[in-house]
ChimeraX commands (.cxc) that place a marker at each C-alpha (Angstrom):
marker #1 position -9.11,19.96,-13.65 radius 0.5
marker #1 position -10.50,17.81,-11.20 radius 0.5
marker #1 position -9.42,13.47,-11.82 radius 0.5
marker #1 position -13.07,12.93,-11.92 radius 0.5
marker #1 position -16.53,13.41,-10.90 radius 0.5
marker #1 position -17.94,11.60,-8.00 radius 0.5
marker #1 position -21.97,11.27,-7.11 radius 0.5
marker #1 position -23.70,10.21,-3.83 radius 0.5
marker #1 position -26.84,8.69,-4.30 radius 0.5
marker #1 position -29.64,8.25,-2.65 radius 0.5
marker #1 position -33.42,7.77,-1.75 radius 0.5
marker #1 position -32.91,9.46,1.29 radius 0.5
marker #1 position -30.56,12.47,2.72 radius 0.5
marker #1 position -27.39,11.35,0.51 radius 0.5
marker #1 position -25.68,11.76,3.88 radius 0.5
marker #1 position -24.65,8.22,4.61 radius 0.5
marker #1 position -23.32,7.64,0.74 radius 0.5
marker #1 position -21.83,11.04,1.08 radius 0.5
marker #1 position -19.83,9.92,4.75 radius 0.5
marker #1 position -19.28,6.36,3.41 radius 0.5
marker #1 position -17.74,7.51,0.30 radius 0.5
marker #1 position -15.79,10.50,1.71 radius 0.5
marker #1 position -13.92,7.96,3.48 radius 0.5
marker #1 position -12.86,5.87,1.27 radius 0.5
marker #1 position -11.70,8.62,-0.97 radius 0.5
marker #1 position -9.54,10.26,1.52 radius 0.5
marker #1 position -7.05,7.20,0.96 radius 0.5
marker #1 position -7.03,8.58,-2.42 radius 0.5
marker #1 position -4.32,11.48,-3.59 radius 0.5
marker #1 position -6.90,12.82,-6.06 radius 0.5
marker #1 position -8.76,15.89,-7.13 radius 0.5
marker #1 position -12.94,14.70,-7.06 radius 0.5
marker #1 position -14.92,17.11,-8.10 radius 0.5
marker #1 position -18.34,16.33,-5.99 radius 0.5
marker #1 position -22.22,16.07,-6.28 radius 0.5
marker #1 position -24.54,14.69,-4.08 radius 0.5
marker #1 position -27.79,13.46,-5.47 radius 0.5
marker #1 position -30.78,13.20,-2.68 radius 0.5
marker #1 position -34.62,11.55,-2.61 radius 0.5
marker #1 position -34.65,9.72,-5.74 radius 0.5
marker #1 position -37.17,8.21,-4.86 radius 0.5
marker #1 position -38.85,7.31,-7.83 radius 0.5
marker #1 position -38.42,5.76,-11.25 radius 0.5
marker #1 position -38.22,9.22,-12.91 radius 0.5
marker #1 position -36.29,11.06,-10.54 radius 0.5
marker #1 position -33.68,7.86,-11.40 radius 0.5
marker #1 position -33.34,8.62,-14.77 radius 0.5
marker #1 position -32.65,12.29,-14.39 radius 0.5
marker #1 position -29.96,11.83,-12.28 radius 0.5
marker #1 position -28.50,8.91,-14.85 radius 0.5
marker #1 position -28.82,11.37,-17.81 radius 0.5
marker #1 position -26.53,13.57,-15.43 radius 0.5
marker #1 position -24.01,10.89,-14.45 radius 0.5
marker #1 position -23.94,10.04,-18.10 radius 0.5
marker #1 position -23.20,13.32,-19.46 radius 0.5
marker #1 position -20.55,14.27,-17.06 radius 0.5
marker #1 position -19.14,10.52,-18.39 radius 0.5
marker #1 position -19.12,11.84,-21.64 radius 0.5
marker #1 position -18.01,15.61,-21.36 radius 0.5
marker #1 position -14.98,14.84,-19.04 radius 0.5
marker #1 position -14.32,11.25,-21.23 radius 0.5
marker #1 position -13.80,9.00,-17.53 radius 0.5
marker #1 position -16.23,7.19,-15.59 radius 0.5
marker #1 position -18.02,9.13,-12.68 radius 0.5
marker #1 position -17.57,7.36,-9.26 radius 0.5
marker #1 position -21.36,6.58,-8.33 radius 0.5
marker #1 position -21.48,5.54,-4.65 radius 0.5
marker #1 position -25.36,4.69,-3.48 radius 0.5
marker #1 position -27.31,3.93,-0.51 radius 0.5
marker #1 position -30.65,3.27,-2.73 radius 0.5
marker #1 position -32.88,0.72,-1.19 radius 0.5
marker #1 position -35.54,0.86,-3.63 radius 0.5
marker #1 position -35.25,-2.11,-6.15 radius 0.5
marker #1 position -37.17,-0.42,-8.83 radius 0.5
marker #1 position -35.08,3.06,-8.29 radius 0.5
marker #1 position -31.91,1.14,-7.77 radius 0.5
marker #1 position -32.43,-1.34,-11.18 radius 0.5
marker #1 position -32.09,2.13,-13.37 radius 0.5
marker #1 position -28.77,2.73,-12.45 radius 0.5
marker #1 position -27.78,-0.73,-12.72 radius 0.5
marker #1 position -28.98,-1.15,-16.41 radius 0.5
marker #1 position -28.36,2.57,-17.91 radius 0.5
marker #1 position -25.72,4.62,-15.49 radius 0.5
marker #1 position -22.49,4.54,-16.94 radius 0.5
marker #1 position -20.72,5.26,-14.34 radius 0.5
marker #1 position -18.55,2.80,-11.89 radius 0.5
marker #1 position -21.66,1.96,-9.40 radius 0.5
marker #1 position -20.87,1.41,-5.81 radius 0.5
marker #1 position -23.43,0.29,-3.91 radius 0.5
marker #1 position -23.15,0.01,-0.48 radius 0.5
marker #1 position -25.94,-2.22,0.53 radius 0.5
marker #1 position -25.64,-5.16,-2.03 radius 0.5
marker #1 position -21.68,-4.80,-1.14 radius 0.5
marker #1 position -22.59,-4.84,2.96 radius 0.5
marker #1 position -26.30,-5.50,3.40 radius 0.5
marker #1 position -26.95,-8.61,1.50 radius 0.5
marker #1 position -23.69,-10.91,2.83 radius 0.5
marker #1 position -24.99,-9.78,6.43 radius 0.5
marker #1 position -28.76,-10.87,5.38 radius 0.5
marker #1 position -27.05,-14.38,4.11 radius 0.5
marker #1 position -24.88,-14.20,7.50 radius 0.5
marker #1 position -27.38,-13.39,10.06 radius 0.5
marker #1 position -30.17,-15.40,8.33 radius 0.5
marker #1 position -32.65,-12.58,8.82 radius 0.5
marker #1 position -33.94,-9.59,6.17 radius 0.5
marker #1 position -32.69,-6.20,6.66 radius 0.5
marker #1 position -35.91,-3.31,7.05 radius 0.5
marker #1 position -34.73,-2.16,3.49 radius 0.5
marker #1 position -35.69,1.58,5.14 radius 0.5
marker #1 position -35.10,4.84,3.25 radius 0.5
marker #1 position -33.04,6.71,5.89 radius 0.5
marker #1 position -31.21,7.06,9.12 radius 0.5
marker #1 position -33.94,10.08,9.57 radius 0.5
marker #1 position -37.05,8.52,7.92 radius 0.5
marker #1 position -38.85,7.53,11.00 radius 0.5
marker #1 position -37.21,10.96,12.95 radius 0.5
marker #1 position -41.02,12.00,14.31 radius 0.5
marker #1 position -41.13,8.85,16.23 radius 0.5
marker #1 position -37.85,8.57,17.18 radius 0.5
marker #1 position -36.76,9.49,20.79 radius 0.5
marker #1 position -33.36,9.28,19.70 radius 0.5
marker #1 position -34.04,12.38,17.20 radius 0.5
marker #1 position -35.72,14.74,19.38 radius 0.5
marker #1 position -32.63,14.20,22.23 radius 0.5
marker #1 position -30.52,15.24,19.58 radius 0.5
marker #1 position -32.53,18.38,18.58 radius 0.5
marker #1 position -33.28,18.88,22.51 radius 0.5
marker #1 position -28.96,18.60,22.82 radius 0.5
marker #1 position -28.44,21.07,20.09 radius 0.5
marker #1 position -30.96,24.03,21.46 radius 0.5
marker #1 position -28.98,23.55,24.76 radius 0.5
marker #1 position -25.63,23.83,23.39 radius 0.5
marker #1 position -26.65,26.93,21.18 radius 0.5
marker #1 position -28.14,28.57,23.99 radius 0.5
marker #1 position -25.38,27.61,26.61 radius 0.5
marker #1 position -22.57,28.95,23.78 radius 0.5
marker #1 position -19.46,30.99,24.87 radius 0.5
marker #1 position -21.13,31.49,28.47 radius 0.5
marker #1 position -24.32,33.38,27.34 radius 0.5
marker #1 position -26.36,31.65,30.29 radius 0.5
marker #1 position -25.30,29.85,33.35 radius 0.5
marker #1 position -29.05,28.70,33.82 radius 0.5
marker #1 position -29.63,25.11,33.84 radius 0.5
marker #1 position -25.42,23.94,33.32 radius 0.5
marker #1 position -26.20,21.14,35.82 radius 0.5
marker #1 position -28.04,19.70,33.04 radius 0.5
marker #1 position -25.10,19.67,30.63 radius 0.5
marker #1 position -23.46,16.43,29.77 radius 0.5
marker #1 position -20.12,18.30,29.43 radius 0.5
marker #1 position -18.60,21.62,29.82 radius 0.5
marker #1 position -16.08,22.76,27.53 radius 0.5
marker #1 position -13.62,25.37,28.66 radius 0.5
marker #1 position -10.37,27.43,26.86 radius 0.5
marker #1 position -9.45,30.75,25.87 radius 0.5
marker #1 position -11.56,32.64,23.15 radius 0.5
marker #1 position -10.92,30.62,19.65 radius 0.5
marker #1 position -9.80,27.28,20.66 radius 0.5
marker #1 position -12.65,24.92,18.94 radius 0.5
marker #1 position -15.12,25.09,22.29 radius 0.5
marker #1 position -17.90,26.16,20.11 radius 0.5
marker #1 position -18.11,23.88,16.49 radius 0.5
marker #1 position -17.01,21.06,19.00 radius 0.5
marker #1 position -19.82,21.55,21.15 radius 0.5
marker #1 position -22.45,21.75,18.24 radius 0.5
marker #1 position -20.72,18.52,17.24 radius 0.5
marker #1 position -21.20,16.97,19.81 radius 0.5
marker #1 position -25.14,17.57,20.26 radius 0.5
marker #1 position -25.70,16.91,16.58 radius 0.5
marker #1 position -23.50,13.38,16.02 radius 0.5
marker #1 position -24.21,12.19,19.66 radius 0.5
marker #1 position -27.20,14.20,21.28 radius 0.5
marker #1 position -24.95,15.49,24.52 radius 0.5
marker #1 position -25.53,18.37,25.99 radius 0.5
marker #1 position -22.62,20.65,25.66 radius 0.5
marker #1 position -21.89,24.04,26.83 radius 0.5
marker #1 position -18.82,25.95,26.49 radius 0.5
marker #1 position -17.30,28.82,28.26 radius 0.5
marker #1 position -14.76,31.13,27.56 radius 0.5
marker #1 position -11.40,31.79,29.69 radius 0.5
marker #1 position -10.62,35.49,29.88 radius 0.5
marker #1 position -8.09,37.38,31.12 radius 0.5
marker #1 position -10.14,38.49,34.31 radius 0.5
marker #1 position -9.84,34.77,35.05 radius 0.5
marker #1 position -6.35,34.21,35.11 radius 0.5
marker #1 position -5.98,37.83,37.28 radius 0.5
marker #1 position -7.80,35.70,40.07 radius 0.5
marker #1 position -6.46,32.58,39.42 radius 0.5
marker #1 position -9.38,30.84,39.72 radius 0.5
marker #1 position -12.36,29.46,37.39 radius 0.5
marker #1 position -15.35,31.77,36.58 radius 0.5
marker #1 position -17.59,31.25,39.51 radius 0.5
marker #1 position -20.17,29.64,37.47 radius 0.5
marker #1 position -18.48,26.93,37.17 radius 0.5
marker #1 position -17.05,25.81,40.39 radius 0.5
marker #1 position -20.05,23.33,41.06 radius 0.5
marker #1 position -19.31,21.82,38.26 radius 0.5
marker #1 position -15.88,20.49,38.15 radius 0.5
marker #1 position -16.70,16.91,37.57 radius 0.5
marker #1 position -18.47,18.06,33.95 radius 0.5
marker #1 position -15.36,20.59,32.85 radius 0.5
marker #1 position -13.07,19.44,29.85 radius 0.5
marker #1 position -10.29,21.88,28.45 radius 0.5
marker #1 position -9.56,22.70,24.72 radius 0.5
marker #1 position -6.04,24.73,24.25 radius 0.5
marker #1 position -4.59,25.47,21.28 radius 0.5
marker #1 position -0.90,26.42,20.26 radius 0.5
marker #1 position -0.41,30.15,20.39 radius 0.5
marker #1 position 1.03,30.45,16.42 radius 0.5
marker #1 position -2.46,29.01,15.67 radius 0.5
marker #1 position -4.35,30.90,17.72 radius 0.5
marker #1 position -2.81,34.12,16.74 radius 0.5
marker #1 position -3.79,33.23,12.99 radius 0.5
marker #1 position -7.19,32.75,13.75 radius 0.5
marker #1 position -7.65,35.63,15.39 radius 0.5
marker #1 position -5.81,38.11,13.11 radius 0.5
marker #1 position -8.81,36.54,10.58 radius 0.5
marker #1 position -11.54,37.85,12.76 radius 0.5
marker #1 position -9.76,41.11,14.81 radius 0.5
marker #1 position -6.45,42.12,12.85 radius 0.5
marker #1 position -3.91,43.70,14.20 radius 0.5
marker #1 position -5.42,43.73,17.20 radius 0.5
marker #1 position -3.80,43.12,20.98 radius 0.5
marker #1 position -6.67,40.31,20.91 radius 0.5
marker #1 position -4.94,38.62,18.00 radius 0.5
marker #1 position -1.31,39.70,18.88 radius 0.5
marker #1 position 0.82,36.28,19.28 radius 0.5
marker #1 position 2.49,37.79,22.89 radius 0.5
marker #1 position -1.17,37.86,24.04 radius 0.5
marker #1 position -1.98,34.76,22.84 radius 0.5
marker #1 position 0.98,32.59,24.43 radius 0.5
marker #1 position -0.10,34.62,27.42 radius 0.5
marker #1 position -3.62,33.42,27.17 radius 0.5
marker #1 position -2.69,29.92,26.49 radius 0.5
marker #1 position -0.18,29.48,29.50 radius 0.5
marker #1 position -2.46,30.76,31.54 radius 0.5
marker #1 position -5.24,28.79,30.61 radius 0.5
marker #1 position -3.12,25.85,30.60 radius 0.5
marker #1 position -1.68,26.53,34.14 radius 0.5
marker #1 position -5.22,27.12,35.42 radius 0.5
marker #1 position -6.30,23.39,33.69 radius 0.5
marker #1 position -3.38,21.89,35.85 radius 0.5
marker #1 position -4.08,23.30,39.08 radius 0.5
marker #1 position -7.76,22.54,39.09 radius 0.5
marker #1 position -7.22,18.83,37.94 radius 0.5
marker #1 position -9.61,19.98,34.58 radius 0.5
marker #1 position -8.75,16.89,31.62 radius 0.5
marker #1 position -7.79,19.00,28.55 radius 0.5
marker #1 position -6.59,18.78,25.36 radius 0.5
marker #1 position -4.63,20.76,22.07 radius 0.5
marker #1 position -7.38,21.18,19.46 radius 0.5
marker #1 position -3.92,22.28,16.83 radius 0.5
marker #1 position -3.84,19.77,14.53 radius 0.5
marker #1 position -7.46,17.46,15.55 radius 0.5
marker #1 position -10.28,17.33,13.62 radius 0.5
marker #1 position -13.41,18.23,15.09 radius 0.5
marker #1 position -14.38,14.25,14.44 radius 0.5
marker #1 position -10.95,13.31,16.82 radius 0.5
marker #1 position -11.78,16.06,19.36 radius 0.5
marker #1 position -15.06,14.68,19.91 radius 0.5
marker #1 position -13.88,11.11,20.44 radius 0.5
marker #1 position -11.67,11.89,22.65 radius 0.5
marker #1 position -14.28,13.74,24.86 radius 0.5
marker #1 position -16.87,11.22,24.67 radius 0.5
marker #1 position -13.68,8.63,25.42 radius 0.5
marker #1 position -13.42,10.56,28.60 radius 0.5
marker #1 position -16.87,11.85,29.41 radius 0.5
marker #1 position -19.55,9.41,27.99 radius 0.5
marker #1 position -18.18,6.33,26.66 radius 0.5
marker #1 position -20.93,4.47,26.18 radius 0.5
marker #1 position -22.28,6.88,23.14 radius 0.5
marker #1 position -19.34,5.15,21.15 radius 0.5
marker #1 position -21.47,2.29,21.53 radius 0.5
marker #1 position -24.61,1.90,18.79 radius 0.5
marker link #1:1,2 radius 0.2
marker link #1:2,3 radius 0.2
marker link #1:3,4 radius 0.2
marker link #1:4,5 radius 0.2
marker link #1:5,6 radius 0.2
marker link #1:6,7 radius 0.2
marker link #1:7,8 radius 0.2
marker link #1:8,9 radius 0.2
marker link #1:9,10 radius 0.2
marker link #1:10,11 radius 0.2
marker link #1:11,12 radius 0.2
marker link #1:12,13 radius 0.2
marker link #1:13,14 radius 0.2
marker link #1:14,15 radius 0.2
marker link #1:15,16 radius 0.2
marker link #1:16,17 radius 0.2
marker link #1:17,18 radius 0.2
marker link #1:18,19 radius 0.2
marker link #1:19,20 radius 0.2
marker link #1:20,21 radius 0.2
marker link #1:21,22 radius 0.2
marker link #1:22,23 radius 0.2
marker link #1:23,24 radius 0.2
marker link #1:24,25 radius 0.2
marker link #1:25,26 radius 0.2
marker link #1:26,27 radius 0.2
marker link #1:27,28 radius 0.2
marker link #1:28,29 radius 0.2
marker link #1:29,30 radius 0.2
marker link #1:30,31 radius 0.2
marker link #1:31,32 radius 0.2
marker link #1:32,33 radius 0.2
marker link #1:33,34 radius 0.2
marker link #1:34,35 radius 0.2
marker link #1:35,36 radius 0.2
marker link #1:36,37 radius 0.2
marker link #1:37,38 radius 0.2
marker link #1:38,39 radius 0.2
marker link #1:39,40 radius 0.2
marker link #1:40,41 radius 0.2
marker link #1:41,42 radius 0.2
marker link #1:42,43 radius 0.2
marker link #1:43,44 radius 0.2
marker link #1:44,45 radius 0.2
marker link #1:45,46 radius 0.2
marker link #1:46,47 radius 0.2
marker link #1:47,48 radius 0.2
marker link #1:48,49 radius 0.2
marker link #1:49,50 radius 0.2
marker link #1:50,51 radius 0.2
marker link #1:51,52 radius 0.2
marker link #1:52,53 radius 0.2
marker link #1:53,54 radius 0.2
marker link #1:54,55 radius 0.2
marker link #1:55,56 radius 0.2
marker link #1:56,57 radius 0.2
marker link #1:57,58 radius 0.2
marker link #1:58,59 radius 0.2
marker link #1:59,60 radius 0.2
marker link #1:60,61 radius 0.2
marker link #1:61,62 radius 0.2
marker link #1:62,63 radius 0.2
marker link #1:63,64 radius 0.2
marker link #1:64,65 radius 0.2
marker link #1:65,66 radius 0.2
marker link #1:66,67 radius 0.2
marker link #1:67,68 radius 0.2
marker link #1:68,69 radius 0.2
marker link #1:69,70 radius 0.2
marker link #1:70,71 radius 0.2
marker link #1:71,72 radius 0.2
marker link #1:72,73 radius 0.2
marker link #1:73,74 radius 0.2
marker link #1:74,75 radius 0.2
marker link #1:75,76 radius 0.2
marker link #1:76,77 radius 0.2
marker link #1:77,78 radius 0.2
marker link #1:78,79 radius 0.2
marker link #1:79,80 radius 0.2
marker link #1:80,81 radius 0.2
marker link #1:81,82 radius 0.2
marker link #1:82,83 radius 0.2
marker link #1:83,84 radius 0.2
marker link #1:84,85 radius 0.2
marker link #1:85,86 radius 0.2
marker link #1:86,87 radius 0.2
marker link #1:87,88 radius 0.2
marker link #1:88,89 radius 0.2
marker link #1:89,90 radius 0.2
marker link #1:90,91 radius 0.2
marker link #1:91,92 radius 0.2
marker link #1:92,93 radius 0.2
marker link #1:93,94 radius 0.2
marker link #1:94,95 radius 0.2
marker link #1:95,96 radius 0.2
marker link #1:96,97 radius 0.2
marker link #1:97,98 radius 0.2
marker link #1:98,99 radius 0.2
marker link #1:99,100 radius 0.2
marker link #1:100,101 radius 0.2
marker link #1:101,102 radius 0.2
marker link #1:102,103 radius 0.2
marker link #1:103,104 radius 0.2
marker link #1:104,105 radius 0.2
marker link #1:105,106 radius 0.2
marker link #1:106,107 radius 0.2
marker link #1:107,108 radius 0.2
marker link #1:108,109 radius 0.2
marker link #1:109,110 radius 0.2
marker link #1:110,111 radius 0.2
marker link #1:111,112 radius 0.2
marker link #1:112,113 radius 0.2
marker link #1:113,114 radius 0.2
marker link #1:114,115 radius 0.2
marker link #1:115,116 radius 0.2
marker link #1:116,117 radius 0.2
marker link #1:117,118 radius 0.2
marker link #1:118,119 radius 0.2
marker link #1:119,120 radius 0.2
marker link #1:120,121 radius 0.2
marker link #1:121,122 radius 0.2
marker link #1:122,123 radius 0.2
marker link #1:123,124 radius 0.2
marker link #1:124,125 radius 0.2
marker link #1:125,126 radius 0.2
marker link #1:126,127 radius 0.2
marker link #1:127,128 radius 0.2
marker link #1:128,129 radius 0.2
marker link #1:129,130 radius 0.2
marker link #1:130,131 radius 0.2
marker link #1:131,132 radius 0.2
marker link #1:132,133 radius 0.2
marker link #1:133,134 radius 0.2
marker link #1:134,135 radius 0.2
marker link #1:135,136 radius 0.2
marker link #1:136,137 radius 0.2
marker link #1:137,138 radius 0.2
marker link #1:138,139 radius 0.2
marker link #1:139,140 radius 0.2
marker link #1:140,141 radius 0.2
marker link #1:141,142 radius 0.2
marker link #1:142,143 radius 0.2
marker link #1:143,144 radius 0.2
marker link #1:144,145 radius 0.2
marker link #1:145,146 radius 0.2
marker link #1:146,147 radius 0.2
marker link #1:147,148 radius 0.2
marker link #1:148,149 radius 0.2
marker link #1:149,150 radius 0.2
marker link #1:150,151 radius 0.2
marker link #1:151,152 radius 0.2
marker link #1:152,153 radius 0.2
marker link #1:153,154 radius 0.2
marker link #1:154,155 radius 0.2
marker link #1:155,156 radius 0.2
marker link #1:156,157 radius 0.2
marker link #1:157,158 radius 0.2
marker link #1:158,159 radius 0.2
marker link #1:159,160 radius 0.2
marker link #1:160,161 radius 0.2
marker link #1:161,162 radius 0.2
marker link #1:162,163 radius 0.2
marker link #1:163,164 radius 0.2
marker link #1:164,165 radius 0.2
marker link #1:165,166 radius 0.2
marker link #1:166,167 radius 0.2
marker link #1:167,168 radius 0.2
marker link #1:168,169 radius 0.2
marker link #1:169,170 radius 0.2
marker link #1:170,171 radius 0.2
marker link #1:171,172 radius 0.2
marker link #1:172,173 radius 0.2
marker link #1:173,174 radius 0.2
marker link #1:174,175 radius 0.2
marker link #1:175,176 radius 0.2
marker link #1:176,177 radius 0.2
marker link #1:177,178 radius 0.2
marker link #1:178,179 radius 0.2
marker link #1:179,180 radius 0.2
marker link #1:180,181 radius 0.2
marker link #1:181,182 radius 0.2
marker link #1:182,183 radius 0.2
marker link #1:183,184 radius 0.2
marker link #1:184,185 radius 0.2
marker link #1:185,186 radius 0.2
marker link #1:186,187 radius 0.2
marker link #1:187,188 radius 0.2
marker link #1:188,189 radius 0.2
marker link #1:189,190 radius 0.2
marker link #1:190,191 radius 0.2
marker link #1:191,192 radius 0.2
marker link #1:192,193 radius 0.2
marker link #1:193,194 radius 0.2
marker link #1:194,195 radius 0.2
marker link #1:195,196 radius 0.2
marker link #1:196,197 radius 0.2
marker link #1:197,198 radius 0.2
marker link #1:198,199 radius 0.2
marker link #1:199,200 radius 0.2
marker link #1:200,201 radius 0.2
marker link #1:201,202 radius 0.2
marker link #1:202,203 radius 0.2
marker link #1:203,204 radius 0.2
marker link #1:204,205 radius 0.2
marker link #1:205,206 radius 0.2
marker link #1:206,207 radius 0.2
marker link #1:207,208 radius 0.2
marker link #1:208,209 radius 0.2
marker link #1:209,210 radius 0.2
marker link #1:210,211 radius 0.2
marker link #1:211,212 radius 0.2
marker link #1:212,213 radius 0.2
marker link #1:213,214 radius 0.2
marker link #1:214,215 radius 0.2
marker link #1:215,216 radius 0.2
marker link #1:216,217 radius 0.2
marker link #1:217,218 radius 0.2
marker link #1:218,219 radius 0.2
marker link #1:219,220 radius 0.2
marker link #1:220,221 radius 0.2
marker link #1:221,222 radius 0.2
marker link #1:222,223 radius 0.2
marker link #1:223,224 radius 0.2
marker link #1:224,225 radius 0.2
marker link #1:225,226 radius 0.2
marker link #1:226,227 radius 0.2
marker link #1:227,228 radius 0.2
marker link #1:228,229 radius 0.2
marker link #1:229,230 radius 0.2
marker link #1:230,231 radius 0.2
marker link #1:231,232 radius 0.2
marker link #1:232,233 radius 0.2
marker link #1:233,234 radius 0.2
marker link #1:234,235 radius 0.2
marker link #1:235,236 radius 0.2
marker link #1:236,237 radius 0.2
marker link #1:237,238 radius 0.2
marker link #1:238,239 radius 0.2
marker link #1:239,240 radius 0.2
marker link #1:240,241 radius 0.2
marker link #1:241,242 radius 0.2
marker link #1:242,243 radius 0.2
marker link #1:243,244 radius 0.2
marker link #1:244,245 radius 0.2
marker link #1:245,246 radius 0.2
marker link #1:246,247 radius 0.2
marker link #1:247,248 radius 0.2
marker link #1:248,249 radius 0.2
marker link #1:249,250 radius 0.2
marker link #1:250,251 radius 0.2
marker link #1:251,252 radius 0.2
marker link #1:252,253 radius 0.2
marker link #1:253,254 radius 0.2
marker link #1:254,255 radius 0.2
marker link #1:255,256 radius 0.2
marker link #1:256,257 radius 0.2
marker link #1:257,258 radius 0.2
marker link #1:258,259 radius 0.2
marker link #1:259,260 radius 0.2
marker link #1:260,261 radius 0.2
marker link #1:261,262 radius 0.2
marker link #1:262,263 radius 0.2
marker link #1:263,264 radius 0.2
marker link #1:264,265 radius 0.2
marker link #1:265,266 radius 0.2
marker link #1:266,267 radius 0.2
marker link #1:267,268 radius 0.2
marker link #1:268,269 radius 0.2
marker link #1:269,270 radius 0.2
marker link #1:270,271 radius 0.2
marker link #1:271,272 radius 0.2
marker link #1:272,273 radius 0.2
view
């Protein structure tokens, strides 16, 4: 049985109550059971989700965890009178002492995405992601001049979800494109990509890993076969030496630390808001 229930709310996507409170938990050793509540955005919709966070109160016998990013007084006043669950709100916790601190109102907007059809901002980052889809695993070699970053390892080593990453957080373009064995036969990089040396970045991955992941897509095959893989990898490897390519092991990195280290490397100034 999970410790307890924990709800994200909010009068927009959920997402930022959802990250915020994710965050916090993970310092936590404890089993949450998990439900994200988006666009109450009216008095109603309020008490619907409060007759929710109420009954799992009373069914499991603890208080749900209620973390919210409501900006709407009216909206935000039902929980505070009838949920009975332990509220967190994150904008009377962070938004008001920086109102008091700065001496100015905050927008009170519903949103990181609320104003997305006027935001140039947005449509780089859906602009980023179309790229990176279409420039996946080395499907096209048109336009890679326009890529912000090209990532580079053997078959399975993160180059794709770290990619699509990248375009959604950050709106880079990223392509990816596999290393295969015909590559390390000629010791060189796939053609394609000799113009663009400057924009390469290596993932590698530890053979035992790579082998697992594999085995889950080919079994038993001499794709997922561990000899092949160490092959693979010290090749790869070897090849990221020689032609001065910055790399590193996606093993044990989350997608979030992969990413920052990139961008660390690459673009440093989108780690700047």
């Amino acid at each position: 049985m999970p410790l307890r229930t924990v709800f994200f709310v909010s009068d927009g996507t959920g997402i930022t109550a959802e990250t915020f409170g994710n965050a916090i938990l993970a310092q936590f050793e404890a089993d949450m059971r998990r439900v994200r509540l988006p666009f109450l955005d009216s008095v109603d919709k309020a008490h619907q989700a409060v007759r929710q966070i109420n009954h799992a109160a009373e069914v499991e016998g603890k208080r749900p965890l209620v973390f919210t990013t409501v900006v709407n007084s009216e909206v935000l006043g039902v929980f505070q009178q009838h949920c009975r669950g332990k509220l967190l709100d994150m904008f009377s916790t962070f938004v008001q002492p920086l109102e008091e601190e700065l001496g100015i109102k905050s927008n009170h907007r519903v949103g990181r995405f609320s104003d997305a059809s006027k935001s140039k901002a947005y449509h780089d980052r859906i602009e980023a992601i179309n790229f990176s889809l279409a420039h996946d695993d080395g499907q096209s070699n048109k336009d890679l001049e326009s890529s912000d970053v090209i990532l580079v390892g053997v078959s399975r080593s993160g180059k794709t979800p770290t990619s699509l990453y990248l375009a959604m957080q950050y709106g880079l373009k990223a392509s990816n494109y596999p290393l295969i064995p015909e590559d390390f036969e000629r010791r060189k990089l796939p053609p394609a990509l000799m113009p663009h040396r400057k924009k390469l970045f290596g993932l590698t991955i530890a053979p035992e890993r790579l082998s697992e992941i594999r085995n889950e897509r080919r079994p038993n095959s001499r794709y997922a076969a561990l000899e092949n893989c160490r092959m693979e990898v010290a090749e790869a490897e070897a090849m990221m030496r020689r032609e001065g390519i910055r790399w590193l092991s996606t093993t044990t990195k989350s997608i979030e630390e992969i990413a920052t280290t990139i961008l660390q490397e690459v673009r440093p100034e989108r780690l700047e808001y």
